[in-house]
C-alpha positions as a printed Julia matrix, in Angstrom:
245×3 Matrix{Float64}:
 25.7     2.01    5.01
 25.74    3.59    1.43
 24.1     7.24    1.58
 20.81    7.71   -0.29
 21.23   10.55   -3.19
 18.57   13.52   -3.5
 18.68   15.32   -6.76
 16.98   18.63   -6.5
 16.67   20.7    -9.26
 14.58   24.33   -8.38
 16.12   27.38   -7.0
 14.79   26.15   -3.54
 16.98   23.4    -3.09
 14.3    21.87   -0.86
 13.59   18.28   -0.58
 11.15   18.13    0.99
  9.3    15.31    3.0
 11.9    12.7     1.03
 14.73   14.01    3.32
 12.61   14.37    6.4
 11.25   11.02    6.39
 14.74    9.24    5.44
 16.45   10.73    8.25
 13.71   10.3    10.6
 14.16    6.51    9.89
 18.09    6.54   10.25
 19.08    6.36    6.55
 22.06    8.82    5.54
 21.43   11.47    2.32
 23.44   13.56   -0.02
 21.87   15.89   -1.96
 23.02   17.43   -5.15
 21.64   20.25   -6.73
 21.69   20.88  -10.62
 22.51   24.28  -10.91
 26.23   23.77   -8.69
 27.13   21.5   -12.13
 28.9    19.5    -9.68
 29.57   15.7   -11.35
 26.72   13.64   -9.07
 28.34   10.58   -7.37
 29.38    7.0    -8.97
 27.09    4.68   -8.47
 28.73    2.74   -6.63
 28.67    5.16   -3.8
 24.84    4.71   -3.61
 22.2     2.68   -2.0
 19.41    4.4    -3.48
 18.6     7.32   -5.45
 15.57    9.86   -5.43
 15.44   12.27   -8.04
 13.06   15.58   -8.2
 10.44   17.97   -9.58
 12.19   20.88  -11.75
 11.22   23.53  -14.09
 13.71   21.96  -16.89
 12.75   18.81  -19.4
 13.59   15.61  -20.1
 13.14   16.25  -23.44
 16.06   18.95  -23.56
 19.13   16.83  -22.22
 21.21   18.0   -24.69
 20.57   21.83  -23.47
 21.11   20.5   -19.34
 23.93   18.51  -19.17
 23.24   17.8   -15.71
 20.3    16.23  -16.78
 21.93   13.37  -19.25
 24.51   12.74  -16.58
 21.28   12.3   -14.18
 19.88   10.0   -16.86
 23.21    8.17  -17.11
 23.44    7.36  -13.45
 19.66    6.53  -13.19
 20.04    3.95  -16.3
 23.24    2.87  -14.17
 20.91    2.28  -11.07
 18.44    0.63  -13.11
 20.99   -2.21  -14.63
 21.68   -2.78  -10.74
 18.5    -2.73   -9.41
 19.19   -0.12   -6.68
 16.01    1.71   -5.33
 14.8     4.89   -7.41
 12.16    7.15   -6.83
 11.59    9.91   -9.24
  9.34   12.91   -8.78
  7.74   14.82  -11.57
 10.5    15.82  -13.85
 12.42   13.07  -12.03
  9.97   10.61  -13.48
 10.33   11.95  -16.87
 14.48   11.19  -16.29
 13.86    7.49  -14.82
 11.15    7.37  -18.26
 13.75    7.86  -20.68
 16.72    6.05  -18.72
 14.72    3.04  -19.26
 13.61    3.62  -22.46
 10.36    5.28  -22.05
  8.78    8.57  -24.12
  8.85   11.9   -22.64
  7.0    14.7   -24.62
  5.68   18.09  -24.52
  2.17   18.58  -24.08
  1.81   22.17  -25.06
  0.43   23.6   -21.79
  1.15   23.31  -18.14
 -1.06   20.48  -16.67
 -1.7    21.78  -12.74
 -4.03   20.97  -10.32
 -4.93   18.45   -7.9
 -6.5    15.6   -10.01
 -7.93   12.98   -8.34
 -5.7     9.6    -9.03
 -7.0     6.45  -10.68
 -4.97    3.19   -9.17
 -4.91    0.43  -11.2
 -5.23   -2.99  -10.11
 -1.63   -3.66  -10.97
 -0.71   -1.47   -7.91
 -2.56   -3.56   -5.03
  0.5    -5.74   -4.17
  2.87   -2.65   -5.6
  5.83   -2.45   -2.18
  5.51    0.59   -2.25
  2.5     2.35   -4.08
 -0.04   -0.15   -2.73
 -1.58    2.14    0.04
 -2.06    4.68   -1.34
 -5.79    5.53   -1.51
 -7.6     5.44   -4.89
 -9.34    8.68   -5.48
 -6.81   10.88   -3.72
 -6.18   14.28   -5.09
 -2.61   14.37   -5.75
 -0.33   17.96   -6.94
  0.22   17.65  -11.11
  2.48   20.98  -12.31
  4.38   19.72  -15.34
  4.32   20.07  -18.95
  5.5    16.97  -20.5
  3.68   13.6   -20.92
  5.32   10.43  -19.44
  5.09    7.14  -21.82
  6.14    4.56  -20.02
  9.31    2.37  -20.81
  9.03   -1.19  -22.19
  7.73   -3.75  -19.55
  7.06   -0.78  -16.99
  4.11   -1.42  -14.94
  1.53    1.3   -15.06
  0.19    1.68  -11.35
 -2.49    4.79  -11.66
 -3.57    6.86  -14.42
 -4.0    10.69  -14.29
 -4.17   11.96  -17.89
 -2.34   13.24  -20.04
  0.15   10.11  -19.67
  1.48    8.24  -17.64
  0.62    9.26  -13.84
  2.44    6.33  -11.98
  4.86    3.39  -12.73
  7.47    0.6   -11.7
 10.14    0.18  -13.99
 11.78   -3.43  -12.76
 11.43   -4.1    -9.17
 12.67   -1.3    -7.51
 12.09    1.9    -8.89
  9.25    4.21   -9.15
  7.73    7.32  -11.37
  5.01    9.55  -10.06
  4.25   12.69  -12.21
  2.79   13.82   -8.63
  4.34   16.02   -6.41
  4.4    13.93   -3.51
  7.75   15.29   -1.89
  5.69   18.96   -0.73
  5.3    19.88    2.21
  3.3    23.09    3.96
  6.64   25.66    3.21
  7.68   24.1     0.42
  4.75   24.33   -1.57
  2.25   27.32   -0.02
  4.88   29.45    1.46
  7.44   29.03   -1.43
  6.38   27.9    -4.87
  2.88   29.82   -4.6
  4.6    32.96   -3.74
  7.06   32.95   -6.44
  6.32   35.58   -9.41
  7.16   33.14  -11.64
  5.35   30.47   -9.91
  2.56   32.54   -9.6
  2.47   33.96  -13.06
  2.61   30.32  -14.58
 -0.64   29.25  -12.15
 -2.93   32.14  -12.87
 -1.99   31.66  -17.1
 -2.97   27.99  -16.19
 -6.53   29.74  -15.5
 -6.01   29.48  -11.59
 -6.83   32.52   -9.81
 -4.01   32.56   -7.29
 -6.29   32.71   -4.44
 -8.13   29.67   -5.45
 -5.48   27.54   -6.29
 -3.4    28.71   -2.78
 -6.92   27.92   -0.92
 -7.21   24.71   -3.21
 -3.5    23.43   -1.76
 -4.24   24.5     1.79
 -7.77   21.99    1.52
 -5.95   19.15   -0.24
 -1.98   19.37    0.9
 -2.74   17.34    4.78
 -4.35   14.26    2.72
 -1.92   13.89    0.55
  1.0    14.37    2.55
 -0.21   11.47    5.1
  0.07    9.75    1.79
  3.19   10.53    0.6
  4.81    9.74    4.17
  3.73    5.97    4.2
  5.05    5.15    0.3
  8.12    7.24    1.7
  8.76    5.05    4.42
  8.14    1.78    1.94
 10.56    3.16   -0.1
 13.33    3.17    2.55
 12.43   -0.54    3.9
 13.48   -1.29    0.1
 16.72    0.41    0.78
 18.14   -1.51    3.7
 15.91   -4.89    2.88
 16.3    -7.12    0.06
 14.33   -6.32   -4.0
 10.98   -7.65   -4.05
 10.56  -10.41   -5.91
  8.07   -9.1    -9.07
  6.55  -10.84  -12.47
  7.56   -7.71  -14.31
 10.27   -7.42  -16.43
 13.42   -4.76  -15.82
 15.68   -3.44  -18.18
């Protein structure tokens, strides 16, 4: 079968439980990074695509190149309806490939929120699990406005927290891909990461102690829309009232 595509776009390159879990069920990846400028693959190449977090913004294509091919193949995906999940600044790309708003907020939004589901998101495919009132990872500093006849599944202000564009693909301004070393053994101990948390008004300490408590949760999370994201894959769309682009 077709190969899924990961887009990663920090210096880590790591994909964290997204790769892990589609490999664990049988499904074959690629990943691309953005910083080897290498052209990402047609779309007819794909099955699926999963796009995530990054320190750039959606609101900058014309500065990341990368980034408005990424939109370009992600509004490609969207016109045929293959699966999409996009992660943080990956949900600001699948925003404005569908015609959505992405704008700066003028500070860095970071913590672990707890997340308001909607009623929309009970019979969601693959959000519909996941547990109201779960603390979820925000670090970004752009507000999501969702496209046109999205459907808004939680709320976690500033913007748009989590939505379906169509029936197959998915925005979450959470960090739901982390895992144990990706998140406390790498981004917390990164200077810049580190610097950008404590001018957020997080004692580094804290906020390391704070990701330690919460991480477990929302990981056991993350794996179970994971894995209803890759039934989509190899099964047929779900058949949805809401309108796609």
């Amino acid at each position: 079968m077709k190969p899924t595509l990961i887009v990663t776009h920090l210096a880590d390159r790591d994909s964290g439980l997204v790769e892990e879990i589609l490999v664990e069920l049988g499904l074959p990846v690629i990943v691309c990074h953005a910083l080897d400028q290498a052209s990402l693959p047609a779309i007819d190449q794909l099955a699926a695509i999963v796009s995530l977090g990054g320190s750039m913004s959606a609101t900058e294509l014309g500065r990341h190149p990368f980034l408005a091919e990424e939109v370009g193949l992600l509004h490609a995906a969207l016109q045929r309806r293959l699966p999409i999940l996009g992660l943080c600044l990956g949900a600001q790309l699948l925003a404005v490939a569908g015609g959505g708003l992405v704008s700066k907020i003028g500070h860095v939004c970071l913590g672990w929120p707890q997340l308001s589901m909607l009623s929309e998101a009970r019979l969601d495919p693959v959000f519909a699990d996941l547990p109201a009132g779960l603390p979820v990872l925000k670090w970004h500093e752009d507000r999501i406005d969702a496209p046109p006849g999205a459907t808004v599944l939680a709320s976690s202000p500033p913007g748009t927290a989590l939505f379906r564009v169509g029936p197959v693909a998915w925005g979450s301004q959470m960090h739901l891909e982390v895992t144990p070393s990706m998140l406390l053994d790498g981004w917390l101990t990164d200077s810049s990461g580190v610097a950008e948390i404590e001018a957020a008004g997080w004692p580094i300490a804290d906020f390391c102690a704070e990701c330690s408590a919460r991480l477990p949760a929302q990981m056991a999370a993350a794996r179970q829309v994971l894995r209803c994201f890759a039934a989509l894959i190899t099964g047929p769309a779900p058949a949805l009232t809401s309108s796609a682009p």
